[in-house]
N, C-alpha and C positions, 0 to 999 in steps of 0.2 A: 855429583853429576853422573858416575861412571857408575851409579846404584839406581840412577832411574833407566839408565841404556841397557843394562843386565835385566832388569825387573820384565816379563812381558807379561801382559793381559790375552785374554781368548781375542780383544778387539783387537788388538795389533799383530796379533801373531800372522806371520804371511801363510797363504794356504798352501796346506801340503794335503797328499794321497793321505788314504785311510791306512796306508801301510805305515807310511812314514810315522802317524800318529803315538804320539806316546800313552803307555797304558793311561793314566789320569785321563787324558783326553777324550780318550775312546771310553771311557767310562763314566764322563761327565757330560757325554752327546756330543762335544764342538768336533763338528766335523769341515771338510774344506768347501767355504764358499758359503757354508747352511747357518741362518742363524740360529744360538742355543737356546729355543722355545720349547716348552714341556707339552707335550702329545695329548691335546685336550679329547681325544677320544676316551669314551666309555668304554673297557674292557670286562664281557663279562666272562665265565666260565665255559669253557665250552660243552657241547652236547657230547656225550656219548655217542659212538659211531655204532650204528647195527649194521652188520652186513646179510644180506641173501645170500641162501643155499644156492643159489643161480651165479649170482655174482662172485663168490668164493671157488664154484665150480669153473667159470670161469678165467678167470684169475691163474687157477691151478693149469688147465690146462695149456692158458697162453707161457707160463713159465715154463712147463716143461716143453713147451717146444720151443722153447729160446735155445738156441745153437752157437750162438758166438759168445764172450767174452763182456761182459757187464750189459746183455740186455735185459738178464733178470733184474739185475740194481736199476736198470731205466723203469722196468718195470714199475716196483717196488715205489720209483720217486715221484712217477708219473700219477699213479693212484694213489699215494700218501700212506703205503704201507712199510710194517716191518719187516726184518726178517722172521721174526716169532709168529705173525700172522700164518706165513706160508709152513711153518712147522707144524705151528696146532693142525690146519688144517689139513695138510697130509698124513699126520697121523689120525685123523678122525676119517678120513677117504679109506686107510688101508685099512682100520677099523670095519669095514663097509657101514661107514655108520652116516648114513643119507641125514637121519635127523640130524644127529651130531654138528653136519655143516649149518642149519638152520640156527637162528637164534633162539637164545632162552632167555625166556623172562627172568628179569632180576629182582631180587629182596626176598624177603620172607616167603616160603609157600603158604599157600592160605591154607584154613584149618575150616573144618567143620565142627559147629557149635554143638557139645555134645546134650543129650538130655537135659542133667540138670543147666545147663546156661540156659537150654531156652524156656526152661520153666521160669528160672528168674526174671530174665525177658520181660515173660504174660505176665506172670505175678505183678513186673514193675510198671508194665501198662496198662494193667487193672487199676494198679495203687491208685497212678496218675487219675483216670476217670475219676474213681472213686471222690477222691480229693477235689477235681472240677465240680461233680457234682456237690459237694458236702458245702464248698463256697458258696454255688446257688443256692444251696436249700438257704444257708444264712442271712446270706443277702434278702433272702423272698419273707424269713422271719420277722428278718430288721424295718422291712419296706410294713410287715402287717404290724408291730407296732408301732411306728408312727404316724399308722392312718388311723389305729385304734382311741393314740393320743389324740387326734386332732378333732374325732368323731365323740370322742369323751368317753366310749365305751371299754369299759374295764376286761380284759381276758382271762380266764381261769392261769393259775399256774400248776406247774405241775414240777413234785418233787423232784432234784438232782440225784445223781448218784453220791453227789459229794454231800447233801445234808442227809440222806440214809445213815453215809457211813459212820457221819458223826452222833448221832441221834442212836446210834445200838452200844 
């Protein structure tokens, strides 16, 4: 009996503050009062934040005129910044580097495609036609022998390359 009094469950346990909580608890959700349901929300990735040369400008200068005691950190919390944010960019301002506060575009720089790739290019959108065309002609062959078949009338043939080669 004195093993089931000892034993508690998240259902019995009376509710206590989130201080009170013991690590396991705080780490398996059961909080005081809340039942332990898993956060059927969808979490995706979040975007990449770009800032403006305008908005970083400004930014900077509302922190340098911060004068008392943690209103930079108000700052900072207020707009969802770091403190590395306001570093890059004071050293890009004392830089006098205008662009610098702007964004740049990220990934690869783009390349321009030099001669020979765009010759391969043409060449490979030639090939392409070449080839569309070579199917019709086929097709247009195929279509005149079996109207010749049905007409009865016999077509001359004409030698391949491949019985030449054999016939030398």
């Amino acid at each position: 009996m004195s093993s089931l009094i000892n034993s508690t469950s998240p259902a019995v346990m009376p509710a206590v503050s989130a201080g009170e909580q013991s690590e396991s608890q705080r780490m398996n959700g059961i909080t005081a009062g809340a039942p332990a349901q898993p956060d059927p929300e969808v979490h995706h990735l979040p975007a990449r934040r770009l800032f403006s040369a305008a908005y970083k400008q400004r930014i900077l200068a509302e922190c340098d005129g911060a004068t008392q005691p943690g209103q930079v950190g108000h700052i900072l919390r207020r707009e969802g910044l770091f403190s590395f944010h306001l570093r890059d960019w004071r050293a890009a301002q004392k830089r006098n580097e205008t662009a610098a506060l702007a964004s740049k575009p990220r990934g690869p720089k783009p390349t321009r495609p030099t001669a020979l790739e765009q010759q391969l290019k043409r060449v490979q959108r030639e090939n392409r036609r070449l080839q569309q065309k070579l199917k019709q002609a086929e097709l247009i062959i195929d279509l005149q022998k079996k109207v010749s078949e049905l007409l009865g009338v016999t077509l001359p043939t004409t030698p391949t390359d491949d019985t030449d080669a054999t016939n030398s």
